[in-house]
C-alpha positions in Angstrom: 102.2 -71.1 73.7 98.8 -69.6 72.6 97.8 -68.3 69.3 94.2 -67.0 69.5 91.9 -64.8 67.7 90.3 -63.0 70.4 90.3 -62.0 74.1 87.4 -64.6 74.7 89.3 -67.5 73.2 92.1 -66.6 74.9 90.5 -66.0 78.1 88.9 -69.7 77.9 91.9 -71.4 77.6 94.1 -69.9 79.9 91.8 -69.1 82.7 89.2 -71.4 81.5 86.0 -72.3 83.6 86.5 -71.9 87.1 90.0 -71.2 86.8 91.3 -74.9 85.5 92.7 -73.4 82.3 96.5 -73.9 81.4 97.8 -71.5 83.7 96.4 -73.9 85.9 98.1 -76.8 84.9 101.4 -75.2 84.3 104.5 -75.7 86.8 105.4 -72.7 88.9 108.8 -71.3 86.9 107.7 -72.3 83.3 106.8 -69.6 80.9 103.2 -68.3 79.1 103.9 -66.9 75.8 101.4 -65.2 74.1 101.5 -64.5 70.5 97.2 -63.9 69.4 95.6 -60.9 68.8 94.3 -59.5 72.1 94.1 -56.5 74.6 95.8 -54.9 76.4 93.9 -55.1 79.2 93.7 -58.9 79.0 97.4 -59.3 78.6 97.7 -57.2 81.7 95.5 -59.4 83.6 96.9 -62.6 82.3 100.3 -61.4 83.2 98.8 -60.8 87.0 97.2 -64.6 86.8 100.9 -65.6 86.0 102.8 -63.9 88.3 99.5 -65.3 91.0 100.6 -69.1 90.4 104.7 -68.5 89.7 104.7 -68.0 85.9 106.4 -66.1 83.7 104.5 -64.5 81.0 106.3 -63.2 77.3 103.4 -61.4 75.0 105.0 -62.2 71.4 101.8 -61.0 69.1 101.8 -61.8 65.5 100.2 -59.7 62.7 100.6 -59.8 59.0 99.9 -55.9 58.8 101.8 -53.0 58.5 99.7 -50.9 61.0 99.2 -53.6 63.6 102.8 -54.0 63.7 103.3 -50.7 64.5 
């Protein structure tokens, strides 16, 4: 379960350097859940770096606004 600021933070941790980030570590089956604040476009991709290795993905994000709720 990640929590991050920022697509950068987020990216380093679960793709990490030379791809030995958590995704890598995790067993095929288990599921990613995503609750920082972060793109699109990397949510997209981390969902096909999941689906790569046998992982389920579940984007949950988290604001304390109004608007980003929406």
């Amino acid at each position: 379960w990640s929590v991050l600021a920022d697509d950068a933070a987020l990216r380093a941790v679960a793709i990490g350097d030379g791809g030995r980030g958590v995704l890598a570590a995790m067993r095929a089956g288990a599921t990613f859940v995503d609750s920082g604040t972060t793109s699109l476009e990397l949510t997209r991709a981390l969902h096909g770096a999941c689906l790569e290795r046998g992982l389920h993905m579940l984007d949950a994000p988290v604001t304390g606004s109004k608007l980003g709720a929406e």
